[in-house]
N, C-alpha and C positions, 0 to 999 in steps of 0.2 A: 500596262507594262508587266511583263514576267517577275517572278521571282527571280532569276536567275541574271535577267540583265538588269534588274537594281542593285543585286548586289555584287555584280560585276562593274555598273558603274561606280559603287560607293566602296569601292573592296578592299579601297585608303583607310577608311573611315571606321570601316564597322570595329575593327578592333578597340576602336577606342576607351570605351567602356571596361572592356576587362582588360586595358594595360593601365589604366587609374588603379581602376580596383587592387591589380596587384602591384601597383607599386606603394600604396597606403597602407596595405596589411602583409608588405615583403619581410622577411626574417633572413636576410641573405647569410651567409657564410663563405671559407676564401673557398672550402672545397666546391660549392655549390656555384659558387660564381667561374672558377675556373673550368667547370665539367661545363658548365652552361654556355660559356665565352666559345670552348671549343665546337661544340657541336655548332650554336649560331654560324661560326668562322665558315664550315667546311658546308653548312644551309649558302651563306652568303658568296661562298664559292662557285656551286652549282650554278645559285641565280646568273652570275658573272659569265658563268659557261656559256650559260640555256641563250642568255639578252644575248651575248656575241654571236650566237647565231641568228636569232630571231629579229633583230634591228631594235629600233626605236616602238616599233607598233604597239611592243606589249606595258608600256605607258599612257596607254590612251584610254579614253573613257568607255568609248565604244570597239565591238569587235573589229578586228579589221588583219586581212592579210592578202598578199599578191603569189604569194606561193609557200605550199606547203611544206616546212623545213621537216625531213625526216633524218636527217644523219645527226652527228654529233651526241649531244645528251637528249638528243628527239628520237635515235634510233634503239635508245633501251628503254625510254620510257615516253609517254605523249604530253605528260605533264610535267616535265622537268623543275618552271619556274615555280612552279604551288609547291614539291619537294623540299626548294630550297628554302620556299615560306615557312612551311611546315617544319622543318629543321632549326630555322634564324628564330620562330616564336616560340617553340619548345624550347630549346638555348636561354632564351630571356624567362622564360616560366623557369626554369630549372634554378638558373641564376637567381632568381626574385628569393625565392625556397616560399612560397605565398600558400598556407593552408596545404601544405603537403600532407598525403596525393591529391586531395581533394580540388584542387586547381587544374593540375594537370589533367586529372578526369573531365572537369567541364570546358579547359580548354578544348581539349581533344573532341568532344563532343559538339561544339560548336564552328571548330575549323572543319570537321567532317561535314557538318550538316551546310555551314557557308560552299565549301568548295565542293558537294555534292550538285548543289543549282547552276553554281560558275560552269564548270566544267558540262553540262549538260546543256547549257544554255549554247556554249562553244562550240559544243559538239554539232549543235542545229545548223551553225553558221559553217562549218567546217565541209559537212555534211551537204550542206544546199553548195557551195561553192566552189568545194573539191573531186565531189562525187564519187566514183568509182575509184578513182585514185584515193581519196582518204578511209573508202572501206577497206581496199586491200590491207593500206596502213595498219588499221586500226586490229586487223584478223593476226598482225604481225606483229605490231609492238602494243603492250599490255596501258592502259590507263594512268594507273600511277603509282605500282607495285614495279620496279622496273626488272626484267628478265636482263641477261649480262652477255647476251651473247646479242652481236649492237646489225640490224635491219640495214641490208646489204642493197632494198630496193628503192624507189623512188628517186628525190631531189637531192645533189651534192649542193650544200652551199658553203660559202667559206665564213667562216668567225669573224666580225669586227671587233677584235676589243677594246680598241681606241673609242668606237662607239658605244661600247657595254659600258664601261667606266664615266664615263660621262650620263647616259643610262643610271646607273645604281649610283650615284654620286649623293642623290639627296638619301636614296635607304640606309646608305652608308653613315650619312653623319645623323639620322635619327639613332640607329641603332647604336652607337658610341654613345648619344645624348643618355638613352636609355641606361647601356651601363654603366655610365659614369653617375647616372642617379642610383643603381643600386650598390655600387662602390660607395658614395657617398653615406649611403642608408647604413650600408656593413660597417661603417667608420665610426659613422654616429652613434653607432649600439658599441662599437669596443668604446667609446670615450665614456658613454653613459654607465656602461659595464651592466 
């Protein structure tokens, strides 16, 4: 098994370790929590976006798609959902305030290096499946740096967000779990003082 489909199937999981970590040596604060709340919000926003288009698929363990979504938040960028990841676990690193910068460096460096294999791993399947249709894509809209001016060619599909919400329903209430633990954390240190 590849690098890349382990941890594509485990992509739940791997965090796990460094969201212990920083919630045991977290130092929160109200500023740090509320700068952190907002950027997750607008991370958990995108993902809302990206699953409305994308269906149910991208909950699954293995790769899997029947057509290639390029419009919506697929049309400025090919990784819209890891964006939103990327935004929702910075958010919770920011909030924690855990060994600042020093967390945020090795976050950074291990969601780069996780979502370097994912995304390549993707790319393979995308590649064998979509062919010449997802090279043109790919010559057109950038990886995961998103360009703003939104890929005019391809597949129109339309949004379910009645699906998306049902979709993000369980990230939704991990992520609350989360801040309400590091709310708790910042409470516990003004009572301790």
């Amino acid at each position: 098994m590849s690098v890349g489909k382990t941890l594509y199937k485990y992509r739940s999981f791997t965090p796990l370790p460094l969201i212990i970590a920083l919630l045991i040596f977290a130092h929160p604060g109200i500023i740090t929590i509320i700068s952190g709340f907002l950027i997750s919000l607008f991370g958990e926003i995108l993902r809302l976006i990206s699953v409305a288009y994308t269906g149910l698929t991208t909950r699954s363990k293995n790769v899997q798609s029947n057509i290639l979504v390029t419009n919506g938040p697929y049309g400025i960028v090919r990784n819209p959902i890891y964006m939103g990841n990327l935004l929702l676990s910075f958010g919770i690193v920011i909030s924690a305030h855990t060994f600042f910068p020093w967390f945020i460096i090795i976050f950074a460096v291990l969601f780069a290096v996780q979502y370097f294999f994912i995304i390549r791993f993707e790319e393979k399947f995308l590649r064998k499946t979509f062919k010449e249709e997802y090279e043109i894509y790919t010559k057109h809209v950038p990886s995961f740096f998103p360009r703003f001016i939104s890929y005019s060619g391809g597949n129109s599909v339309e949004p379910n967000f009645r699906n998306a919400i049902r979709s993000e329903k369980t990230t939704i209430i991990i992520v609350c779990i989360l801040y309400a633990i590091v709310i708790g954390i910042y409470i516990a240190y003004q009572i301790i003082g």
